[in-house]
Each structure stands twice: as C-alpha cells, then as structure tokens.
C-alpha positions in Angstrom: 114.0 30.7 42.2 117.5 30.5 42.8 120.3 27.7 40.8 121.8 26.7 44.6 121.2 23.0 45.5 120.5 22.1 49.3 123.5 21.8 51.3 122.6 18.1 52.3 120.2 15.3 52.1 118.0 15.7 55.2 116.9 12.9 57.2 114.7 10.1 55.5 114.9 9.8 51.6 111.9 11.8 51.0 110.4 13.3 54.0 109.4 16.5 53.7 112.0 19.0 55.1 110.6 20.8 58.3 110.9 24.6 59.4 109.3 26.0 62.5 109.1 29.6 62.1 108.8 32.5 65.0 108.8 36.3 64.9 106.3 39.0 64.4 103.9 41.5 65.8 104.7 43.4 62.9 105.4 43.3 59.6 109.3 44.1 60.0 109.5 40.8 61.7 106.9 38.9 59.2 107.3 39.6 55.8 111.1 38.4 56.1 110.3 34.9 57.5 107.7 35.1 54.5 109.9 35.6 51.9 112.9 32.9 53.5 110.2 30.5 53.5 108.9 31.0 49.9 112.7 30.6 49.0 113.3 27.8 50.9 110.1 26.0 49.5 111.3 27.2 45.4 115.0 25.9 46.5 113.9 22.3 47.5 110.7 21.9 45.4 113.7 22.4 42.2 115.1 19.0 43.8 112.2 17.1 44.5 111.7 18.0 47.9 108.6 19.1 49.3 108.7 21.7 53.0 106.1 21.3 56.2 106.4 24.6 57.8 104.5 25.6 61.1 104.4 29.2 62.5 104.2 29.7 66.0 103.1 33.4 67.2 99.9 35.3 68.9 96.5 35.0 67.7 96.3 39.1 67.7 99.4 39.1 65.7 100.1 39.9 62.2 101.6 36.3 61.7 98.5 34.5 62.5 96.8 36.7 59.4 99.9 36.1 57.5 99.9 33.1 57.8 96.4 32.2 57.3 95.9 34.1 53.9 99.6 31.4 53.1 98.2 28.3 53.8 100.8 28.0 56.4 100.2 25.6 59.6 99.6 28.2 62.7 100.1 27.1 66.7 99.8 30.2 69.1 101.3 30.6 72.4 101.3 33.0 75.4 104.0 35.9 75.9 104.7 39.1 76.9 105.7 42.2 75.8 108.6 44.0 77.5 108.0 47.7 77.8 111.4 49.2 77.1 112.5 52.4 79.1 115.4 54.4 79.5 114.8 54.3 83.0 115.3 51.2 85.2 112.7 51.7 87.7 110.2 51.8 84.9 111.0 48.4 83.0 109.6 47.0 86.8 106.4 48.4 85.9 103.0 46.5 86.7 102.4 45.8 83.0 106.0 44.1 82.7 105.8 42.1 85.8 102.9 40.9 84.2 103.8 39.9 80.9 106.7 38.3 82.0 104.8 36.4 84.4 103.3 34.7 81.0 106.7 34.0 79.7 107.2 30.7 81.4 103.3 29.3 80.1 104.4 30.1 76.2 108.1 28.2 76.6 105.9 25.2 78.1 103.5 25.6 75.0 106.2 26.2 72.8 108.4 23.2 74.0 105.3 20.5 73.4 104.7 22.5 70.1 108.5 21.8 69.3 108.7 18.2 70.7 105.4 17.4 68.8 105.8 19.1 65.3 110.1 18.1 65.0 111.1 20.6 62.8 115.0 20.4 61.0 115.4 24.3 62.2 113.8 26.5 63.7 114.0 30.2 62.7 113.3 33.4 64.7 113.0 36.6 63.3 112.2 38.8 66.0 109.5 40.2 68.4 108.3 39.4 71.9 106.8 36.1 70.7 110.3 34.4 69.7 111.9 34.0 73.3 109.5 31.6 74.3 109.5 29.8 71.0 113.7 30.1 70.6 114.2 29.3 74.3 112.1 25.8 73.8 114.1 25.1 70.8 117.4 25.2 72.4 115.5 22.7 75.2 114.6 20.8 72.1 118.0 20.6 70.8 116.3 21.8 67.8 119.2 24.2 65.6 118.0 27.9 66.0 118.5 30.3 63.0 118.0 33.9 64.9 117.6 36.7 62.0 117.7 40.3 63.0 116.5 42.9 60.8 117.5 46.5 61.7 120.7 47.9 62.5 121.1 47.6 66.1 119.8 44.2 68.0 116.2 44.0 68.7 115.7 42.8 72.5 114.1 39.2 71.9 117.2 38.3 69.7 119.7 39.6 72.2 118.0 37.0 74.1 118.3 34.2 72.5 121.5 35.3 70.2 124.1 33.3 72.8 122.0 30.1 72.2 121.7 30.3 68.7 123.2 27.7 66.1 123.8 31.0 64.1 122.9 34.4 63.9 122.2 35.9 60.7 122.3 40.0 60.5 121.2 42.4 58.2 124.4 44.7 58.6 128.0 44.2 59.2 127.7 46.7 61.7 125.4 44.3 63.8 128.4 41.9 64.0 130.2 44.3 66.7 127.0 44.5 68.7 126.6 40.4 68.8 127.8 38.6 72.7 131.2 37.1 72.3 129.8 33.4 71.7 127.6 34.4 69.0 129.9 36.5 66.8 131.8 33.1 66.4 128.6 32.3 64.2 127.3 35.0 62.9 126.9 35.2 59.0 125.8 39.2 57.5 123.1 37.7 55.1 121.2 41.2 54.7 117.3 41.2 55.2 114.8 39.2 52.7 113.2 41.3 50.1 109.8 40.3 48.0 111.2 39.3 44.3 108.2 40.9 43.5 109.9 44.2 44.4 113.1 44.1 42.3 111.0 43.4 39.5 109.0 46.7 39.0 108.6 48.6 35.6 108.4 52.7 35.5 106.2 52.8 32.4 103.4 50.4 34.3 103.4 52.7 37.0 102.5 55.2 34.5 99.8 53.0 32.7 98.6 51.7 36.0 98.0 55.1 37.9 97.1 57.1 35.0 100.1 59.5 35.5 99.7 61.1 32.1 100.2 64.6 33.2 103.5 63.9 34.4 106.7 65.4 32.9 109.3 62.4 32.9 111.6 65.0 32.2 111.6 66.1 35.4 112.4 63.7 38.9 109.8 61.7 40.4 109.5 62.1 44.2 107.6 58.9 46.2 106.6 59.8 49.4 104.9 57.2 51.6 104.4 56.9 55.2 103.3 53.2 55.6 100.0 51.9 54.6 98.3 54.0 57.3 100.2 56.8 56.2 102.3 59.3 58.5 101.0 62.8 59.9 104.3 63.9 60.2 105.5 63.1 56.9 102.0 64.2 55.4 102.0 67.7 57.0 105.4 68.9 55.4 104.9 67.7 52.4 101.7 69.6 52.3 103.3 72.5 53.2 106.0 72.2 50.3 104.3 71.3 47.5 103.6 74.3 45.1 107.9 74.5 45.9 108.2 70.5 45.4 105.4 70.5 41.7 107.8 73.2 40.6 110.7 70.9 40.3 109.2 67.4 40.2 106.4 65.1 39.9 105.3 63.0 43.0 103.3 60.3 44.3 102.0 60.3 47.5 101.1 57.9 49.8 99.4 59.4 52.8 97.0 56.4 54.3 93.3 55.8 53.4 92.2 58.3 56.5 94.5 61.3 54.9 92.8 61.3 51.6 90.6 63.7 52.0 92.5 66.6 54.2 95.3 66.3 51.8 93.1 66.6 48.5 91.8 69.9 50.3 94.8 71.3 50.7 96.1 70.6 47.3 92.9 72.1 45.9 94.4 75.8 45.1 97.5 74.1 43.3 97.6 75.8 39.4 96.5 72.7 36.6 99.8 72.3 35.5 101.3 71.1 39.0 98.2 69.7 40.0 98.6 67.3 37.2 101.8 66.0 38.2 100.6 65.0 42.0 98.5 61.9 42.5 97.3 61.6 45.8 96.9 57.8 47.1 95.5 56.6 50.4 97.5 53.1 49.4 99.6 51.7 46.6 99.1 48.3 46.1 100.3 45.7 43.7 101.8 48.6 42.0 104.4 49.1 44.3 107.1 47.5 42.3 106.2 49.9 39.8 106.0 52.8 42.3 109.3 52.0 42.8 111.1 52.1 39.6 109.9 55.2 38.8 110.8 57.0 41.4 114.3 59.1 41.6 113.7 60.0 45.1 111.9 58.3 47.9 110.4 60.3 51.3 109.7 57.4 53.8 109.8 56.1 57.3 113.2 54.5 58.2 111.9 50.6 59.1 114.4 47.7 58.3 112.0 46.5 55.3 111.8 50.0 53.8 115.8 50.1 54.5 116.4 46.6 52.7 113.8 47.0 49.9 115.3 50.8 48.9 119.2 49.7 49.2 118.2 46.4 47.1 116.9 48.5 44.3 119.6 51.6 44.7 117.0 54.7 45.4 118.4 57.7 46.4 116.0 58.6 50.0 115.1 61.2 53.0 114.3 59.1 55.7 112.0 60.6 58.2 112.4 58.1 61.3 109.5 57.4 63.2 110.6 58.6 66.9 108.3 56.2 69.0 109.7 52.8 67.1 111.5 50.2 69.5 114.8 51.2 71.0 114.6 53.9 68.7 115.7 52.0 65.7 114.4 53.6 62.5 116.4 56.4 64.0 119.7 54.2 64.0 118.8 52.7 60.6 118.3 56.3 58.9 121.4 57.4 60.5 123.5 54.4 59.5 122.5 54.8 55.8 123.3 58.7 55.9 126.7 58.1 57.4 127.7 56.8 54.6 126.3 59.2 51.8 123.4 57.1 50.5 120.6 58.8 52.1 119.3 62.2 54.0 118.2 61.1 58.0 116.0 63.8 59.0 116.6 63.3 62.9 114.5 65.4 65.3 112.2 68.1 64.6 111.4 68.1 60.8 109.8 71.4 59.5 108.8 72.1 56.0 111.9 73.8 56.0 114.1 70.9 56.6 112.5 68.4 54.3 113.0 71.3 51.6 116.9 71.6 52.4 117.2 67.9 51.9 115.5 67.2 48.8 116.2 70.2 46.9 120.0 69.4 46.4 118.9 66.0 44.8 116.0 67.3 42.3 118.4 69.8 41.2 120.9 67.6 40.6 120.8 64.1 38.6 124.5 63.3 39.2 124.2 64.0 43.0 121.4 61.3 42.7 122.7 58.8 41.0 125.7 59.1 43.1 123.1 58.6 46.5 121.6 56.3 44.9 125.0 54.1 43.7 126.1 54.4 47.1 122.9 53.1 48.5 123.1 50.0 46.2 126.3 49.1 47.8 124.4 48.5 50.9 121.8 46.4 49.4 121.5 42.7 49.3 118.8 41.9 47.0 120.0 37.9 47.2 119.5 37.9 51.3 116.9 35.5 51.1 118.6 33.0 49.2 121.3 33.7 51.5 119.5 32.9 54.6 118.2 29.9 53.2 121.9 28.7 53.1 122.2 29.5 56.2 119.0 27.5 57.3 119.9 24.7 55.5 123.6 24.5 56.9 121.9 24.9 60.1 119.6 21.9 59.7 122.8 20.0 58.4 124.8 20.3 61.4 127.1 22.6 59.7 127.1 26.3 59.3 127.0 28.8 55.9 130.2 30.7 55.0 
C-alpha cells in the first residue's frame, strides 16, 4: 500500500474507477499489469474508492488464467501473432498473412468491448493481443497507458506508442528508442515488481527448504531457469558443480522434468558438498526467501527477472535465452552488464565460461557487493506505484511528472 492520494476525483461521486487492461501471452507482459492493478485497487480502496477492472486478451493466453484465478472480469478477442524475421521476404509468410488477416475482427471486438465496458484508461502492456485492444481505444477516445517492459521496444507497443496518451518505460534508455510524438510523453516508471518479492527473509529459506547442511559462511549461488527450467543453464551447471560445492552453496532450480537427470548426475558428489546443493524442480512461495539468501543469481535475462533482481540489488550471470522476441533478453543482459552490475553470457556458454564469470564473484565479497550496489541503482522497486500515477494522470486528462 502506498501514502499517495489519487491525482483527481474521477467522474461521478462514487463510481467505481474503471481500468481496461491488455497485454500478455506471457508472463513478462502479465504479471506487471497484475501488480499495477493490485496497486491501483490498495491506492483507491485507502480513499474510499472502489476499481471495476476488465481484461481483454486470448482464451489460450496466460491472462485469461491469470485472470481467472483474480476474480478479474475477462472479454477475449481475435489477433495475430506477427512472426518476426530478419529477413523481409519472410515476415510475408503464409502464417503472417494470416494472422493479420484476423487483426481487423479483434479491433471490431475490441472497440464494442471498449464502447460497452467505458473504462477511465486503458492500459497495454505488451504482446500481440494489445494492438487490437490499444487501436480501439484510441477510436474510443479512451486515454491509453502503453507500458513496455524490456529494454528495447516490443513490436505491439511500437505500434500503438504514437497514439498513446503516454508511454511508460522500464529504462531511460527506451526513451531514445520512442517515435518523436511519443517521447514528448514518455515517463521512465521502471517495471512493476510483486511486494511479495522485496519482502523475503534468508533464514526462512533456510527453515523452509531444510538447508541445514549449508555453510552460510560461504556465498549462496541461485540458479533458475524459469519454472520449466533451462537445458542450457542446467547442463553447465551440471558440469561445474564439484568446482562450484567447493566454493559455495547453491539452489537450483532446473524445472519439474529435470529432476531426475540432474539428481543422477549429482549422485557421485562427496557428503559434504552434496549437503550444500538442493535440487528443486520449482520454488514456490519461497521465492522471496530464495531471494534474500542468495549472493549470486544464475538466470535467464527476461524483463521480470531484470526488474525483480535490480529491485532487490543481487549481484547476477545472465544467461539470455537466444530464441526470445527480437532477441531481447540478449539486450537486457547486455544493458545491465554495460554498466558493471551483472555478467551477460552472450553466445555459446560452455562450462568454462559460466566458471570464468562466477568465480571472480565467490571469491570475492567486495567485488559483489559492489555488482550488486551497482545493480540496485538500476532498480525501481516503487514502479508500480509509479505507474499508477501515471494511470491515474492519464484518466485525469493530465499526465505524471
């Protein structure tokens, strides 16, 4: 809960304050509009005010599942994905043609979904799914909050950036990326973190995974992959771990399938370092935990990893995921390690490489702290009360500063 008032009385004395929400696909693109809306329904319930909010997406989507398990109103509409390509002729391919062929459908869906449901903003965080929904906004003259998560501009908010009442990015390195008419609007808000996150203890962790045999004398290394885990990730860690036990204890997160192969491999490890590895197919509600134990984190490079790690100052090896849109988690990783607060592993990662990255940092407490320092500085851990501002300026006709 945050001590900011609205901006503004809305409408009539006592209507509930309305926010159509778009963006998804994946989680990058969900879990932020989650947590705005959670804040923008604490922020106005501490002045009386109640919120009716409607998310608009694809019934295969994560929203729709999201959404559900929330209570929140759901209204699906038709798109298409756009196949990106560095090669012209390719983006004309029959799948393309196709999808967009459904564009025009969903912003005729969207627009009587708009008209009908009269939100006070609408915001779009991302993914195929928001062009239709953004476009019928601005048809709506409906004020459009567009939110972009990673470094670099995801294609549906290029789209509908220029349109936008204001655009709200995650980096002030986006700014330079925005069209002309949008940079006039553009507010660096950072991307929405889960309070739950910031709020994570190291000695739970301990209590809650049983990690008695570990030496907290010694660094604690979190390596996840996602909640399906990473093969990549998983394989050179495997290969360095009687190097890694040696130096440090570690969690790892290698996805529910993984289990089993990794516990193999780790069979022949002696007691002592064996005690100081627990193998996890998933972390759950003891993430926040996870967290605040660990000195070092070995991850994927996805905007909500990015925002969540920078929030809470951890010193990281990002291991981008080469197939991820526009290559972005490449961009991210390398954004963060220009500037000295993490390692980007870009390209061909042997066990090698990951061990030339983190050994620096295990054997050295001040080089971490100063990583992890330097990675705080990028971190906004009040974004979502910041985009809320921005939502509510929005909604008032003005815009946040």
């Amino acid at each position: 809960m945050t001590s900011r008032e609205p901006l503004r009385t809305f409408g009539e004395s006592g209507r509930a304050f309305r926010i159509l929400v778009t963006g998804g696909g994946t989680g990058g693109h969900t879990y932020p509009a989650l947590t705005a809306v959670r804040t923008l329904q604490a922020r106005l319930a501490a002045s009386g005010r109640s919120v009716d909010v409607l998310w608009v997406g694809t019934e295969a989507g994560l929203e729709s599942r999201v959404a559900a398990a929330e209570g929140i109103e759901f209204a699906a509409v038709a798109t298409g994905k756009i196949r990106r390509s560095s090669n012209p002729l390719k983006m004309v391919s029959p799948a393309n043609v196709k999808d967009m062929g459904r564009v025009p459908l969903g912003v005729a869906q969207a627009r009587s979904i708009v008209a009908k449901f009269g939100p006070d903003v609408v915001l779009s965080t991302g993914g195929y799914v928001a062009v239709p929904v953004g476009l019928a906004a601005r048809m709506c003259r409906r004020p459009l909050v567009v939110h972009e998560q990673t470094v670099r501009l995801g294609l549906a908010n290029k789209v509908l950036a220029r349109g936008a009442a204001c655009v709200a990015v995650s980096a002030e390195s986006t700014l330079a990326l925005l069209p002309d008419s949008a940079r006039a609007t553009a507010v660096v808000t950072g991307n929405p973190v889960r309070p739950e996150v910031l709020a994570g203890r190291p000695d739970k962790a301990v209590q809650a995974l049983g990690l008695h045999g570990f030496d907290l004398r010694l660094p604690t290394v979190y390596v996840t992959g996602g909640a399906q885990g990473a093969q990549q990730i998983n394989a050179v860690v495997r290969d360095n771990l009687p190097w890694l036990l040696k130096q440090a204890n570690v969690i790892h997160q290698c996805g529910p399938a993984n289990v089993d192969a990794l516990r193999e491999a780790a069979a022949s490890l002696p007691a002592e370092s064996a005690a100081r590895y627990l193998l996890t197919g998933f972390v759950g509600p003891e993430l926040p935990d996870v967290l605040a134990l660990a000195d070092v984190v070995v991850s994927r490079s996805g905007a909500g990893t990015l925002a969540e790690l920078t929030a809470l100052g951890k010193a990281a090896v990002f291991v981008p995921l080469a197939s991820s849109a526009g290559n972005e988690q490449a961009h991210n990783a390398r954004h963060l390690a220009e500037a000295g607060a993490a390692v980007a592993l870009l390209g061909e990662v042997s066990a090698q490489t990951l061990q030339d990255a983190l050994g620096p940092l295990l054997a050295d407490g001040h080089r971490r702290a100063e990583m992890a320092g330097r990675a705080r500085s990028h971190g906004r851990p009040d974004a979502a009360d910041q985009l809320v501002d921005v939502l509510l300026a929005a909604a008032a006709g003005g815009r946040s500063h």
